[in-house]
DRENDO-1510 file (C-alpha; in Angstrom, 1 decimal, always signed):
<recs>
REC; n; res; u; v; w
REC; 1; UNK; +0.0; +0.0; +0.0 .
REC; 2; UNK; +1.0; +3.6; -0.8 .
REC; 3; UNK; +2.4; +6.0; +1.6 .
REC; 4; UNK; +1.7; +9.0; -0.3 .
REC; 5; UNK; +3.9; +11.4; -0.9 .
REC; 6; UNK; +6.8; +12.1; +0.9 .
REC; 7; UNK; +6.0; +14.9; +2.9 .
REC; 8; UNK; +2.8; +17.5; +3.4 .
REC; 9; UNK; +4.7; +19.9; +1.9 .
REC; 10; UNK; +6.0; +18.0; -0.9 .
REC; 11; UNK; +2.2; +16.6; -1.8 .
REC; 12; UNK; +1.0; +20.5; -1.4 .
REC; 13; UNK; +4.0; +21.5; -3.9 .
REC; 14; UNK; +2.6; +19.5; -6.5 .
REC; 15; UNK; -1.1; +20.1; -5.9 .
REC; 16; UNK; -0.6; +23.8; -6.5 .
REC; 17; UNK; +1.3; +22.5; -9.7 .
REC; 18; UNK; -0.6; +20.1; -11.0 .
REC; 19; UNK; -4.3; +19.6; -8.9 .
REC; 20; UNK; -5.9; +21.6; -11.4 .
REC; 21; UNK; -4.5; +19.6; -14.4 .
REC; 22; UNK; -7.1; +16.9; -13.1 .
REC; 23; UNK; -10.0; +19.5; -12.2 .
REC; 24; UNK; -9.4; +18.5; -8.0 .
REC; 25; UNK; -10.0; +20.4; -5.3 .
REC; 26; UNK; -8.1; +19.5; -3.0 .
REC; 27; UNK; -4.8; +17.7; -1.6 .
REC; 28; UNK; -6.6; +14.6; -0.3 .
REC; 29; UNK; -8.3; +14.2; -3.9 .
REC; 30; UNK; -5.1; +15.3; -5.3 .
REC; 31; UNK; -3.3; +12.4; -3.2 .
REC; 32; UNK; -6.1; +9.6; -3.6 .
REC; 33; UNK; -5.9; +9.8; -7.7 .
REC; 34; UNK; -2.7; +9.6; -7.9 .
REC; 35; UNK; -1.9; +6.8; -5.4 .
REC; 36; UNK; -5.0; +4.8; -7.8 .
REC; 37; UNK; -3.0; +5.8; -10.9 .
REC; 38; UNK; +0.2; +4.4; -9.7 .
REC; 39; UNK; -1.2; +1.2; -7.5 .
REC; 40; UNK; -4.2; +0.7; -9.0 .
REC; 41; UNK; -5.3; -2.3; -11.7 .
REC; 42; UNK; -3.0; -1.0; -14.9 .
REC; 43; UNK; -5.5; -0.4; -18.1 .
REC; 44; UNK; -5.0; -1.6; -20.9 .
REC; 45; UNK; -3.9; +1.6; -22.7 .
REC; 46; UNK; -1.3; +2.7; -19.5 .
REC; 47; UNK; +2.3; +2.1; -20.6 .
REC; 48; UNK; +4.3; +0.9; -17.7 .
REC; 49; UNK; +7.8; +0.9; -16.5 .
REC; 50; UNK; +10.5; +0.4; -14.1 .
REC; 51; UNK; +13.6; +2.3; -13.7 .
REC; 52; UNK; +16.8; +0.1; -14.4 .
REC; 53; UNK; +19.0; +2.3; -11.7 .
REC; 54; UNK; +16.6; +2.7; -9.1 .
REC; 55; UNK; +13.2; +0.1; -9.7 .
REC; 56; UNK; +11.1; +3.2; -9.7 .
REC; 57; UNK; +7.3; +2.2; -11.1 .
REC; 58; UNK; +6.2; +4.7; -14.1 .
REC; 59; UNK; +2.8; +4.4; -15.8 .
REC; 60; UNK; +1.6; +6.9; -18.4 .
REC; 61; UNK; -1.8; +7.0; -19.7 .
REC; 62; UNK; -2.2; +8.1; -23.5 .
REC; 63; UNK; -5.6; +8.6; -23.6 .
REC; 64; UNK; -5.5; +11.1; -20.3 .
REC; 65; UNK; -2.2; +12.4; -20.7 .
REC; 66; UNK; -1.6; +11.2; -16.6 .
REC; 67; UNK; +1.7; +10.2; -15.7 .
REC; 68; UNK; +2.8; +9.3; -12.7 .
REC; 69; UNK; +6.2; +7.7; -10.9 .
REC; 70; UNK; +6.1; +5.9; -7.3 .
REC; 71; UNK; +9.3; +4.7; -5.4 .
REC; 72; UNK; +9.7; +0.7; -4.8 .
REC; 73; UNK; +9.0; +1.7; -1.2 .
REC; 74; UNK; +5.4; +3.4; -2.4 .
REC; 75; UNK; +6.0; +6.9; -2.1 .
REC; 76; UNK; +4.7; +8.8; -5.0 .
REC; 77; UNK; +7.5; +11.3; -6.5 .
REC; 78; UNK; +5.0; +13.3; -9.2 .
REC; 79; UNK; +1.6; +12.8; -11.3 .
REC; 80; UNK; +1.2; +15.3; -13.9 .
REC; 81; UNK; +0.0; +15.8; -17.3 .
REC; 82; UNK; +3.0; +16.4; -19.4 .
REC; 83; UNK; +3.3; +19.3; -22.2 .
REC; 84; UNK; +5.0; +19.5; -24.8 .
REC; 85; UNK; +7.5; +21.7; -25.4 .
REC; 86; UNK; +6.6; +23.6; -28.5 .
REC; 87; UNK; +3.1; +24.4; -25.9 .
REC; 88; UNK; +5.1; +25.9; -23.7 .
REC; 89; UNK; +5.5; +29.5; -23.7 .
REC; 90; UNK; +9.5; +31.0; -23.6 .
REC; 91; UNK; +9.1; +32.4; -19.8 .
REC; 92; UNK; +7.8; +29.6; -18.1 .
REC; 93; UNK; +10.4; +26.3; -17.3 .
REC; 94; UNK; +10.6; +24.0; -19.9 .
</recs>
C-alpha cells in the first residue's frame, strides 16, 4: 500500500502544480488519484515501467495524458500531465 507522498509539503507543492490539471480540489483528492493511478489495476492503454538504476514504477496513460512515478517503497515522487514543449510559452520552465 502507498504512503503518499513524501511529505505535506511535498504533496501541497505538487497540488498547487498540478491539482488543477485533473479538475481537483483538494490535496486529499489530489493524493487519492494519484496513489490509484500508480497502485491501482494498470489499463489496458497505460504504458508501464521500471527504472533500471533505481526500480522506480512509471505508468503513463495516453488517452488522459496522466503520468505518474512511485518509489519501490510506495512513495509517490509526481503525477502530472506532461506538455509539450513547442506548448510551452519562452518564460515559463521547460
Amino acid at each position: 500500500m502507498s504512503k503518499g507522498f513524501r511529505s505535506i509539503r511535498d504533496l501541497e507543492r505538487h497540488f498547487a502544480l498540478h491539482g488543477n490539471e485533473f479538475g481537483l480540489k483538494t490535496t486529499v483528492e489530489y493524493e487519492a488519484e494519484a496513489i490509484a493511478f500508480l497502485e491501482g489495476a494498470r489499463r489496458t492503454q497505460v504504458q508501464e515501467c521500471k527504472r533500471k538504476s533505481s526500480g522506480e514504477l512509471i505508468r503513463f496513460d495516453p488517452t488522459t495524458q496522466a503520468y505518474g512515478v512511485m518509489t519501490v517503497t510506495k512513495i509517490v515522487l509526481t503525477y502530472f500531465k506532461p506538455r509539450p514543449c513547442a506548448s510551452v510559452p519562452h518564460w515559463e520552465p521547460r
